[in-house]
N, C-alpha and C positions, 0 to 999 in steps of 0.2 A: 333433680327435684321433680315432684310429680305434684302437679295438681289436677282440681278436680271440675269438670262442668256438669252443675248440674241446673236441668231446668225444673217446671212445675212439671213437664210431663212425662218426665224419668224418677219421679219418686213414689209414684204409685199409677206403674201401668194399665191403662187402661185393657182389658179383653173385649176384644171385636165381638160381637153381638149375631154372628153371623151365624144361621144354621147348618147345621155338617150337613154333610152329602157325598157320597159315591157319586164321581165324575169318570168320563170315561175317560181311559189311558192313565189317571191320575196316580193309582196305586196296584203293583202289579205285587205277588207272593210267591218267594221259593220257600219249599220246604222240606221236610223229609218226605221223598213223595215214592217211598219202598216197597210200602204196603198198598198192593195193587189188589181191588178187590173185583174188577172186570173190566173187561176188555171189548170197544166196539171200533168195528174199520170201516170205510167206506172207498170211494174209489183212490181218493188222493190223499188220507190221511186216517191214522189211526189215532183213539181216544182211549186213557189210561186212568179210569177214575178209582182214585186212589186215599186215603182218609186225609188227608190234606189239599183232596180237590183235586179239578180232572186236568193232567198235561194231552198234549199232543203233538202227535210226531206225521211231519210230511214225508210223506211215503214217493212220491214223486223227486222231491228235492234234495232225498237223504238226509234230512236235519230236523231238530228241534224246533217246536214253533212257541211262540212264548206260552205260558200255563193262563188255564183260564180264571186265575185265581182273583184276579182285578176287577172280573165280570159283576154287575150289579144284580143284586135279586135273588142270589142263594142262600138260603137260610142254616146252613149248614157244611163245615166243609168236610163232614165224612161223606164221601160219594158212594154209596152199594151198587150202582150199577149207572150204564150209560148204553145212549142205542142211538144211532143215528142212520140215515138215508143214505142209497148211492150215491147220492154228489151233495151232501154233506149241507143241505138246505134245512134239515129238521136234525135239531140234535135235543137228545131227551136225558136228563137225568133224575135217578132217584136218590133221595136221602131220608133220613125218619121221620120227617116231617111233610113227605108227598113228593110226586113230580114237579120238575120242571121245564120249559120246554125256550131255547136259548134263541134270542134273535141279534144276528150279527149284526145289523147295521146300528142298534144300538148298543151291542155290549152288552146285553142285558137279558135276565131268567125273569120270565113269569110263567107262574102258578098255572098248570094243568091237574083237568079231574080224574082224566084217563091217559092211557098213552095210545098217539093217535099211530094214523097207519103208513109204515114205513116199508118204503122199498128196498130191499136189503140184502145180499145172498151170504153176508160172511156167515160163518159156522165155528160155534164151540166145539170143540175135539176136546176129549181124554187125554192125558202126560203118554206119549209114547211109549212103548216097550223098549224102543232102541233111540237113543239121543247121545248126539256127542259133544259133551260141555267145553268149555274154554279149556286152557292148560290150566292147573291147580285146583282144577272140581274132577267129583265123580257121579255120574247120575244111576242111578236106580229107578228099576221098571215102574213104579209108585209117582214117578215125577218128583221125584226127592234128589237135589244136589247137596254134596256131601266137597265143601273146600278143604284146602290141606291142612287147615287148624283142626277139621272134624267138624267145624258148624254147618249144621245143618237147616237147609232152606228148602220148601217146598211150592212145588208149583201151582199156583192158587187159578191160573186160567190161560186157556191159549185158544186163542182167535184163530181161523185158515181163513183170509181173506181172499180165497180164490183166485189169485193169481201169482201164485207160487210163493208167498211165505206167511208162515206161522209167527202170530204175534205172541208175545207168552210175560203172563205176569207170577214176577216169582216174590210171594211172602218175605217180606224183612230186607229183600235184595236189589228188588227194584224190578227196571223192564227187560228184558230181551226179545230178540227173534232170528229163525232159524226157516233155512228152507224147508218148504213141503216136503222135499225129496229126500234131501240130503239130510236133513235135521242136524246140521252143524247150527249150534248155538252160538249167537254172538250178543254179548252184553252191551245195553245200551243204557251206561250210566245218567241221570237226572237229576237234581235237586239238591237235596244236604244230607252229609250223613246225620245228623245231628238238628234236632230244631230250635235250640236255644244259642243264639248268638250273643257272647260277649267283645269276640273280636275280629275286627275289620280291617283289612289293609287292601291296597290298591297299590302294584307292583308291577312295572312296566304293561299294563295296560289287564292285567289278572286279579282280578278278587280273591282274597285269600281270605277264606270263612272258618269260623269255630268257637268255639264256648261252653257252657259244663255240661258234664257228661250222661248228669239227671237220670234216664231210664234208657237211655241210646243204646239201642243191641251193638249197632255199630257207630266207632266214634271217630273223631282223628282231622282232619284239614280236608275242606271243601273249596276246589281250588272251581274257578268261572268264568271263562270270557264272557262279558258281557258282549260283544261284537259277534261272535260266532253264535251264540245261546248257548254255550257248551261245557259242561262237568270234567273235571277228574277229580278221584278219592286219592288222597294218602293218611289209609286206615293208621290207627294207634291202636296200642294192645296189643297188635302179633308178637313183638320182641321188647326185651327189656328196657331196650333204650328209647323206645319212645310206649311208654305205658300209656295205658287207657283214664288218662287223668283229666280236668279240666284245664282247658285254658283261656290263662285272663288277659293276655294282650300278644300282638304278632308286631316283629319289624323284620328289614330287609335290607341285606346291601345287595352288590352282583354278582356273590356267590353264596351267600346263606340267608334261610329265615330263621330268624331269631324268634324264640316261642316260649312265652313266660308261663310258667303252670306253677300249682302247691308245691310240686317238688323239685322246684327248680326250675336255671334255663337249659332246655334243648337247643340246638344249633343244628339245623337240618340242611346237608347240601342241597343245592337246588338243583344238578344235575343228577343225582342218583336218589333223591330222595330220600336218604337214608340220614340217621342223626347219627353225626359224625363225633361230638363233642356234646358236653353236661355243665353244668356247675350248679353248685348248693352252697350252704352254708358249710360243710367241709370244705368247699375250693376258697372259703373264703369271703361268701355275700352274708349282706346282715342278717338275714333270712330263707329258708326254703322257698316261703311264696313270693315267687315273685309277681308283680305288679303293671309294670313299665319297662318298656329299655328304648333307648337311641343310642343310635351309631353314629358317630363323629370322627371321621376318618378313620385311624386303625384303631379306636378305644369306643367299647360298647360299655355304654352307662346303664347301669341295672337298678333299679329302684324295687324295692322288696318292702314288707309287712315289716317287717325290722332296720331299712336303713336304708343308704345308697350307695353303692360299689361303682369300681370300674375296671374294667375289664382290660391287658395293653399288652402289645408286644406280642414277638413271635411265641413269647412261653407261655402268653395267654394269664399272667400274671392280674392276681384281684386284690385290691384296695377299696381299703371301707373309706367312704368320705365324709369328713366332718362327722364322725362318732359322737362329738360332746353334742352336734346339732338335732342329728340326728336317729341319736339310737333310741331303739323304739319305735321311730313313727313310720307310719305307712306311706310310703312314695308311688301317691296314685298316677302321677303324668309326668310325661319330660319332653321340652319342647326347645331343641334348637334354635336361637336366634341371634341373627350375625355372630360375634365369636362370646357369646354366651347362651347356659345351658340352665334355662329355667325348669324350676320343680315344684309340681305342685302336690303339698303333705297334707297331713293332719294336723298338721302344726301351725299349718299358713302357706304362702309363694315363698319363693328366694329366686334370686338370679345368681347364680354360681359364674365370675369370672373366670374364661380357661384359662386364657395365659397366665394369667396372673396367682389362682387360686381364690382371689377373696369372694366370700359370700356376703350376700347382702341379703335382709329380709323385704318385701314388698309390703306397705301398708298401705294401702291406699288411703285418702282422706275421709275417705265415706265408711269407712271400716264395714264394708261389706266380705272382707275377706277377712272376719275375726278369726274362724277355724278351718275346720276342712275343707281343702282347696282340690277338688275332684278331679278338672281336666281343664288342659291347655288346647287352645288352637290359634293357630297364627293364619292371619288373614292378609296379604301385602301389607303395607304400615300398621296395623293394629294388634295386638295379642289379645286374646280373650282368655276371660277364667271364668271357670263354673264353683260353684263353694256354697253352703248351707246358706249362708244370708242372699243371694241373687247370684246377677251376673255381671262382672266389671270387663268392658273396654278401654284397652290402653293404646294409645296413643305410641307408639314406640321410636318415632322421632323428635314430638314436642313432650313429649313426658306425662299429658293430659288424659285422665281417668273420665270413665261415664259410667257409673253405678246404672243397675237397671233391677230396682227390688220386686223380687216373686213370691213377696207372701202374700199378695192376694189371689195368687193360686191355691197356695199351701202344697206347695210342692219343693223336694230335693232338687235340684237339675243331675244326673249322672254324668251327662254329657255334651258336648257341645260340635255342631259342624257352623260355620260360616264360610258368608261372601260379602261382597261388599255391597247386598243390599239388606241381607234376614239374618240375623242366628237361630240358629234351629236348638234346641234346646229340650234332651230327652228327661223324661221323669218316668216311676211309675204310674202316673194319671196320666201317661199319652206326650205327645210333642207339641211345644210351642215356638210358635217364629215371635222371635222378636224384629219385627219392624223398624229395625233405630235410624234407618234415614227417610224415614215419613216424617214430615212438620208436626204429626200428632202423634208421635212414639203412640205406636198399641202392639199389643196381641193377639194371636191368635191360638186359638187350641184343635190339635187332629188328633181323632181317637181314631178305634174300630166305625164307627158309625162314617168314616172318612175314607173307610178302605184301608186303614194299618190293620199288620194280623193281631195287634193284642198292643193295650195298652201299658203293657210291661214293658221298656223299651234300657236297652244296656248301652246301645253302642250306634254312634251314628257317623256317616262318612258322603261329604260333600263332595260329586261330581257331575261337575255342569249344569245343568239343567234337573238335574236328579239329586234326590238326596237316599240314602242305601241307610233303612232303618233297619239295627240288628233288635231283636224283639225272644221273645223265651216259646214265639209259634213261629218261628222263622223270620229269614229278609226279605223286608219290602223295599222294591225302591218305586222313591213316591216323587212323583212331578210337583217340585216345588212351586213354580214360576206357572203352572198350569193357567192359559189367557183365559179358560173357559169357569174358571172357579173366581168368585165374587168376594173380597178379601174388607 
């Protein structure tokens, strides 16, 4: 039996009153950062300013440093050029809108008239005559790299920072650099293939990034340590079995990622990275698009635009579940708990018994879960659901529901991350925490004006102290619990 608690100040949340602001460290931005339009070095670090904002790499330490994309005061994040000093005390950008000139100790751009006077010896060079690309490119004397598919990429600027290597930005491909002498090219992968994130997973300690494929030259899984700062691609489109499709959700066991796209699921090993296995509605799922999936021991449960499968055995054998329940409706989430396998449709919740088989529908008392039920998260004791009417807290030892209505936002929620103090809560109109263990349940709302890259937001993923917002300008991840922001 489920009941429900509610007070006066869970049935029309209050919104904190609180003015946005860009805080420092609070929200940092990856993006597709490919498109390199210049290049500036100084002693210990080069600057890559790029139409999604300037990264930079330490030249000293061999590594990536985080992008300056969190930084306060740029009005703009197409960067056309950057220049900075020997030892990296004046760092100057331009964009369409004027210079700017960056002061680290706060984090922060203000507005210059002119660009002042920098000490400086790197040098712009011309694409060489003779350059030797990685294995699977071909360069031409033009600065043109020619990969084994035939796409071609051209080099838009290359830095000699004077002490023996060429920094080099290549159009649509991203950074490299190569010695002076030698001109061996080595690529120094960054950012997203892709700027529009629908899906997030977090898998032994790696971000696994992607979402639809909209105008992306190049598309496919953007994998990230966040510990290291450090990228790898595994492009889509080269070959048949993993086409250049969008995807709308990722899972994981310790040998495959599981990747739900329009035409079905991929099953990619994680050691070769290759997609080893498919399925569709010919193998047997209610539908091509899939949706959702979780893995529960050797059976992956597949929730699609048309129904919910499952996946068993070594023959890899599919079964449609509950056809009378479900066919038809769209199985947006699917959330493990203890030995049940909640779904959240278009229809409503259910809690599907495994051992057993029986399904149950979830109504809450507050019927805030009348129709579509968007996304699950499980929080230690709690489950959460996101759905057109708000957002309900369940209780999943005492049985006890906590409605928390969002029309006086006038927003959908997409998504949900919690902890056991805020639910985060994505919409098109930006993020909101809900506060539910404050004496005075409120709100909060973070846009752009807060440091997200866009108020579009798909997909969100709670870790630690952070919360990793997927958004249609890239991921941000945004310091939740930030002591210096005023709530």
């Amino acid at each position: 039996m489920f009941r429900s608690v509610v007070t006066a100040f869970v049935i029309v949340l209050l919104c904190a009153s609180v003015e946005a602001a860009k805080l420092k460290g609070q929200a940092v931005t990856w993006a597709d950062f490919s498109y390199v339009n210049y290049i500036a070095a100084s002693f210990s670090h080069v600057y890559f300013a790029t139409t999604k904002g300037i990264i930079r790499f330490n030249k000293l330490e061999d590594r990536w440093e985080e992008p300056l994309t969190g930084a306060i005061g740029l009005e703009d994040e197409n960067i056309q050029r950057v220049w900075v000093n020997t030892f990296d005390n004046k760092l100057v950008a331009e964009m369409s809108v004027g210079l700017s000139e960056y002061d680290a100790l706060f984090d922060k751009w203000f507005p210059v008239s002119e660009l002042p006077s920098l000490d400086n010896d790197d040098r712009h060079i011309k694409p060489p005559v003779i350059m030797h690309p990685p294995i699977g490119f071909t360069y031409w004397d033009n600065g043109r790299l020619v990969d084994r598919y035939n796409r071609q990429y051209y080099i838009n600027d290359i830095v000699d920072d004077r002490s023996g290597t060429l920094w080099i930005g290549i159009w649509g491909y991203g950074t490299a650099r190569a010695g002076s002498t030698s001109h061996l090219i080595d690529l120094l992968p960054y950012g997203l293939l892709q700027n529009r994130v629908n899906a997030l997973l977090k898998h032994d300690g790696l971000l696994w990034i992607s979402g639809a494929v909209f105008d992306s030259r190049r598309t496919g899984l953007s994998v990230f340590d966040p510990e290291d700062n450090r990228f790898f691609h595994i492009e889509s489109g080269l070959d048949a079995d993993f086409p250049a499709v969008d995807v709308n959700c990722l899972e994981a066991d310790d040998s495959t990622i599981y990747i739900g796209t329009p035409l079905g699921l991929l099953c990619m090993d994680r050691e070769t990275k290759r997609v080893t296995r498919s399925f569709s509605r010919r193998s047997g799922l209610g539908d091509d698009n899939v949706i959702s999936v979780e893995t529960i021991g050797d059976s992956i449960f597949v929730g699609t635009a048309g129904g919910l499968s499952v996946i068993t055995g070594a023959d890899d054998s599919v079964r449609y579940i509950r056809p009378g329940q479900f066919l038809n409706r769209v199985i947006y989430d699917l959330e493990e708990v203890d030995s049940s396998l909640w779904i959240a449709a278009s229809s409503g919740a259910y809690r599907l018994k495994l051992p057993s088989g029986k399904l149950q529908q979830f109504k809450d008392p507050d019927l805030v879960l009348f129709g579509d039920v968007y996304d699950l998260e499980r929080d230690e004791d709690a489950l959460w659901f996101a759905a057109d009417g708000g957002v309900v807290r369940l209780d999943i030892k005492t049985g006890e529901t906590e409605p928390f209505w969002l029309a006086a936002q006038k927003i959908v929620p997409r998504a949900l991350a919690v902890n056991d103090t805020i639910a985060a809560v994505a919409s098109n109109k930006g993020m909101f925490f809900i506060y539910y263990k404050n004496r005075s349940q409120f709100t909060r709302e973070f846009t752009t004006e807060d440091g997200l890259a866009s108020n579009d937001i798909n997909s969100l993923l709670m870790d630690g102290d952070y919360i990793w917002v997927g958004t249609d300008k890239g991921l941000t991840r945004f310091w939740w619990n930030n002591p210096n922001r005023v709530d």
